[in-house]
MIZADO-708535 format. One line per field, with one value per residue (C-alpha): x, y, z; residue in three letters. Coordinates in nm, 2 decimals, padded with zeros to 4 digits. Each point is the difference from the previous one (the first is absolute). Layout:
! MIZADO-708535
X X / ... .
Y Y / ... .
Z Z / ... .
rest Ala / ... .
***
This chain:
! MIZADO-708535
X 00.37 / -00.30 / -00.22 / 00.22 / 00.12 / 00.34 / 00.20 / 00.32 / 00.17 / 00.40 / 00.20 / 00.33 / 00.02 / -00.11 / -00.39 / -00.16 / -00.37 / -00.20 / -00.22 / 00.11 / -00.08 / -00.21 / 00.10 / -00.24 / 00.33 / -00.05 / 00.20 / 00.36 / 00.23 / 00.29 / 00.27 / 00.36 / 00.02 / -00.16 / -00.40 / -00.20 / -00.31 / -00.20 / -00.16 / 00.09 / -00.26 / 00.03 / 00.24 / 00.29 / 00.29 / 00.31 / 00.27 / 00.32 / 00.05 / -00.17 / -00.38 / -00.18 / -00.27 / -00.22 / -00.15 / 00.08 / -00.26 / 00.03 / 00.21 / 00.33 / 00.19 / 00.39 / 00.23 / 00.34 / 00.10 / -00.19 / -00.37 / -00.15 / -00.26 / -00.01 / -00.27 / -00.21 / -00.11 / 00.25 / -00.11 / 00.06 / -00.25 / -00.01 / 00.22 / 00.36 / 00.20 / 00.29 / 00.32 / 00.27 / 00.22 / -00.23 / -00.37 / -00.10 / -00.35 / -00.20 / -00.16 / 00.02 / -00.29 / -00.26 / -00.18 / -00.15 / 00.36 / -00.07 / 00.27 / 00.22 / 00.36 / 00.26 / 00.27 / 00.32 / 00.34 / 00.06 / -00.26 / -00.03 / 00.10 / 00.34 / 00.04 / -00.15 / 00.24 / 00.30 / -00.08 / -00.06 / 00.36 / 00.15 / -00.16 / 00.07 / 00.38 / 00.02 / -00.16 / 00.17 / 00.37 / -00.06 / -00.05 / 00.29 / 00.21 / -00.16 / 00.10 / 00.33 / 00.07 / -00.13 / 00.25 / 00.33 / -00.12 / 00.02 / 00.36 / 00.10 / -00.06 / 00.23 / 00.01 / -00.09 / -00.27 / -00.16 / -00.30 / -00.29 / -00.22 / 00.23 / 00.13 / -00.36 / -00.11 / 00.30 / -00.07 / -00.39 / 00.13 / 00.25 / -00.25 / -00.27 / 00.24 / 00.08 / -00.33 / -00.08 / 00.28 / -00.15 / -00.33 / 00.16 / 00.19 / -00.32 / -00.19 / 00.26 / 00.01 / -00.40 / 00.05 / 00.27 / -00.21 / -00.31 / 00.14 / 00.19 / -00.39 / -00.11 / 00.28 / -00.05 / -00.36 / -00.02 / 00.22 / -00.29 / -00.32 / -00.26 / -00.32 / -00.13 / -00.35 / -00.03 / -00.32 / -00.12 / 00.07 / -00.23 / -00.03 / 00.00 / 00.20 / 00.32 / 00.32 / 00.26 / 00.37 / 00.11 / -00.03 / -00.02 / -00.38 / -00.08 / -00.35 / -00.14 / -00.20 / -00.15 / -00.08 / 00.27 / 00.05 .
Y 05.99 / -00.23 / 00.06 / 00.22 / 00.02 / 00.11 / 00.11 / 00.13 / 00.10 / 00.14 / 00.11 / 00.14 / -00.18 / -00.30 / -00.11 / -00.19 / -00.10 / -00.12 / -00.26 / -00.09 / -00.01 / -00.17 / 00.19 / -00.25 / 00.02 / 00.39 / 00.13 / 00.12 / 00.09 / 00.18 / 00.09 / 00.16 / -00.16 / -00.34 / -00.12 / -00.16 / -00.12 / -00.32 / -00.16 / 00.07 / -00.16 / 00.05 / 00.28 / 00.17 / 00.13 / 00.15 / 00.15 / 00.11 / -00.11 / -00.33 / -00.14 / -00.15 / -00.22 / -00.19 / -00.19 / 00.01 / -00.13 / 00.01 / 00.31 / 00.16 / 00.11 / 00.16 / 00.13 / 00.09 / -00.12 / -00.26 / -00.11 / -00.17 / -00.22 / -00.17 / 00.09 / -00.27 / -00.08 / 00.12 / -00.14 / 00.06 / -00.16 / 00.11 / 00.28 / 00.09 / 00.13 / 00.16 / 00.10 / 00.15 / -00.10 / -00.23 / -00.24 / -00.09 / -00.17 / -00.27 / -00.15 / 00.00 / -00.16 / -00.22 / -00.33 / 00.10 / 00.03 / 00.36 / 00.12 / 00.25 / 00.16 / 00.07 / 00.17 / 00.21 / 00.13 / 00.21 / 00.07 / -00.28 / 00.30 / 00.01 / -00.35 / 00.03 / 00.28 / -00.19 / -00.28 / 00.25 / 00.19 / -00.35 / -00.07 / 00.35 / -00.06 / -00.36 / 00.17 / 00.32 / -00.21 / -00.24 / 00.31 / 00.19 / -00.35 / -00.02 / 00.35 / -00.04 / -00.33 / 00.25 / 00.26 / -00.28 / -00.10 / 00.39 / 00.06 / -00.31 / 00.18 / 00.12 / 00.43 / -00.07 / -00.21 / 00.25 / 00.24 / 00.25 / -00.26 / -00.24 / 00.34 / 00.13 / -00.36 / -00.02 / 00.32 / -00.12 / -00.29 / 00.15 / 00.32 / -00.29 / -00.24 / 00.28 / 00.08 / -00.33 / 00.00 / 00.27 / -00.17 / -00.28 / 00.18 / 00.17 / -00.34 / -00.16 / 00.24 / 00.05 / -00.42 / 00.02 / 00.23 / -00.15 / -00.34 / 00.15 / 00.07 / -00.33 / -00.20 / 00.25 / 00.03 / -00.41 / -00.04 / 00.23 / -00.11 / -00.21 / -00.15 / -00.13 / -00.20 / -00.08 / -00.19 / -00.20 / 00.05 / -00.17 / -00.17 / 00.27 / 00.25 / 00.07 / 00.22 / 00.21 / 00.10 / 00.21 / -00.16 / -00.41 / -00.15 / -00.23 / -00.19 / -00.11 / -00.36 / -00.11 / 00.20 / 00.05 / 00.13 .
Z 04.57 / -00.02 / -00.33 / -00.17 / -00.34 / 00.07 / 00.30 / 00.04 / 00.31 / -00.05 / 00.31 / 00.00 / 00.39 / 00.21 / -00.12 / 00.33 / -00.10 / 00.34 / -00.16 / -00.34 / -00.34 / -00.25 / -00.35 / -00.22 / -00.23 / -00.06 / 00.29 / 00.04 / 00.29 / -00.04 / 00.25 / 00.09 / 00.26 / 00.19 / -00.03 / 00.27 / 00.02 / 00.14 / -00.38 / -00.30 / -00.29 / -00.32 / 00.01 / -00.12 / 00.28 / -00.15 / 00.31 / -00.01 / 00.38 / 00.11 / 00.00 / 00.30 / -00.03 / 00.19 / -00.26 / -00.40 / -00.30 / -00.34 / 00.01 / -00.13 / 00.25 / -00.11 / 00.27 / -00.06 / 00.41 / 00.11 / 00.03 / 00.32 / 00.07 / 00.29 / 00.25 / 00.13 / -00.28 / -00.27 / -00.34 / -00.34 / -00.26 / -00.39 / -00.17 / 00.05 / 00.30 / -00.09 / 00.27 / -00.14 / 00.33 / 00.13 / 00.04 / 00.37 / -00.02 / 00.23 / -00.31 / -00.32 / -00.25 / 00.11 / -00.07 / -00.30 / -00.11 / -00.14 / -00.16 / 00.23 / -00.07 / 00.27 / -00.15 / 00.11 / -00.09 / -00.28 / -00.27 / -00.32 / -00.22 / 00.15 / -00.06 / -00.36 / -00.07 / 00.09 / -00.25 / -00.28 / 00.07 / 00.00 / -00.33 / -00.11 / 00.11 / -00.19 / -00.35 / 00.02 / 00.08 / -00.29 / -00.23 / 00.07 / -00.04 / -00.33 / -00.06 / 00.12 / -00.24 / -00.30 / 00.08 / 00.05 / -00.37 / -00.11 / 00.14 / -00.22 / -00.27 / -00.21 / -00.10 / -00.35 / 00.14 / 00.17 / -00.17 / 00.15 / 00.04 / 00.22 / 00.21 / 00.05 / 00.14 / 00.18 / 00.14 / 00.07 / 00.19 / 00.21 / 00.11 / 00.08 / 00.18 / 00.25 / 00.03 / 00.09 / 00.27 / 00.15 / 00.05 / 00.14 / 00.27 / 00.07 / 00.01 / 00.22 / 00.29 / -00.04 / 00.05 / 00.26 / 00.23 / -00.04 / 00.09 / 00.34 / 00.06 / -00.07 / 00.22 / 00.23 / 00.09 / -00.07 / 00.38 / 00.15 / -00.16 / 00.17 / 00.04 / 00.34 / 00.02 / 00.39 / -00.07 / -00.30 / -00.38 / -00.20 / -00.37 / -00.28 / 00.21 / -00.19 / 00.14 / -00.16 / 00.13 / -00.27 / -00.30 / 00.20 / -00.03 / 00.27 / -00.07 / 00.28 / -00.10 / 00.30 / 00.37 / 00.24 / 00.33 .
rest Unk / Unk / Unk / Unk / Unk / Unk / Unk / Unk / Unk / Unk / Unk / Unk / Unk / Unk / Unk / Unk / Unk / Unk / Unk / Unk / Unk / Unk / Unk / Unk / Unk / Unk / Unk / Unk / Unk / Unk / Unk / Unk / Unk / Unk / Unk / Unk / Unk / Unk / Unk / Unk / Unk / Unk / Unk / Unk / Unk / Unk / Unk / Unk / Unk / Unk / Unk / Unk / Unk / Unk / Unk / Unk / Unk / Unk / Unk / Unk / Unk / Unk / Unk / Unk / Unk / Unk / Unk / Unk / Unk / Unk / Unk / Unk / Unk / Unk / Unk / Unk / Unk / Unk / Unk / Unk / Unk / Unk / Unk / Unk / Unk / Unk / Unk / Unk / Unk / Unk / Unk / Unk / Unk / Unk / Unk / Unk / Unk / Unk / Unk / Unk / Unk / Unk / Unk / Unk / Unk / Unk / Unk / Unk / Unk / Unk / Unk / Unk / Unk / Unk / Unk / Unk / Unk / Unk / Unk / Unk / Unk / Unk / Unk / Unk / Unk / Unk / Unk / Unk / Unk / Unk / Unk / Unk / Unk / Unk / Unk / Unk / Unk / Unk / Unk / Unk / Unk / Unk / Unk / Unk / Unk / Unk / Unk / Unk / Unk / Unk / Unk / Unk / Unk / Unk / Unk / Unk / Unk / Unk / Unk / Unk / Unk / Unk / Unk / Unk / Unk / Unk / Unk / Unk / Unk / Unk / Unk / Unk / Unk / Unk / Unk / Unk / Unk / Unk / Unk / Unk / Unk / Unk / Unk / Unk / Unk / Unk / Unk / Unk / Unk / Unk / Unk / Unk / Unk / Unk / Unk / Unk / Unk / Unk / Unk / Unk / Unk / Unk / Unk / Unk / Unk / Unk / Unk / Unk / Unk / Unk / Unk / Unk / Unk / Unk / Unk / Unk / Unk .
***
């Protein structure tokens, strides 16, 4: 991949690469299944199955199981690791304290999502109480009261308040599925340093930030 403008390599299987990769930001890897190879530099690995690593830096590696990288050496320095079910690295960072991401459970997006549905569901409840408060003050009206303009806005309120009930049923079991997700995955979701994670390194369980300050081992 060395000295090219772009490269991309997309497998519907496993992608084992004997050496590595140096991608000079330009390079993609795509895969079905799992991705191996000893270096990855300046890279982008994307697997349905897991990625194996000897050595990761400044890359973005995504892998909806787990990525692992934890030979002898097993560092990560620079960019963002990201395993779905999963991180298992030796190091992560380095003295320079270079920024470098360790991240795993479900997707931000998912977590993103489920604060807009409950904002959507707060909005969209308030409304149809407002609604409903408009239509108690029509059905205190008296028959002579009543005239084509008050019937047609009655009529505009009701069709919109049941249209808002249907978005919020909607909204809630989008909400209640997505939150199964997140309490589920949360109970499975890990990441393991065996070695030393150094200042500027940051993790991410689901949506939980965990700055690291200072080295530890």
């Amino acid at each position: 991949m060395e000295n090219c403008l772009f490269c991309k390599i997309i497998a519907g299987d496993n992608i084992t690469i004997d050496k590595g990769t140096q991608g000079h930001g330009n390079a993609l890897i795509e895969s079905k299944g799992n991705v191996a190879c000893r270096f990855v530099e300046w890279c982008t690995i994307k697997a349905d199955g897991n990625i194996y690593a000897d050595s990761v830096l400044n890359s973005v590696l995504v892998a909806k199981e787990k990525i692992v990288v934890s030979s002898k050496y097993g560092n990560v320095v620079g960019g963002e690791i990201y395993g779905m079910r999963g991180v298992i690295v030796k190091e992560a960072g380095n003295d320079a304290g270079t920024s470098t991401l360790l991240r795993s459970g479900l997707p931000r997006e998912e977590f993103i999502r489920s604060q807009e549905l409950a904002k959507l569901i707060k909005e969209k409840t308030a409304k149809v109480d407002e609604f409903s408060k408009h239509l108690e003050k029509f059905e205190k009206l008296r028959p002579e009261e009543l005239n084509a303009r008050i019937v047609s806005t009655k009529t505009k309120i009701i069709r919109s308040r049941i249209v808002l009930t249907s978005d919020i049923k909607k909204h809630s079991d989008e909400l209640t599925i997505l939150e199964r997700r997140i309490s589920e995955n949360s109970a499975n979701t890990f990441v393991s340093v065996s070695g030393t994670i150094f200042e500027g390194a940051r993790i991410y369980l689901g949506s939980h930030p965990y700055i690291v300050n200072e080295a530890i081992k």
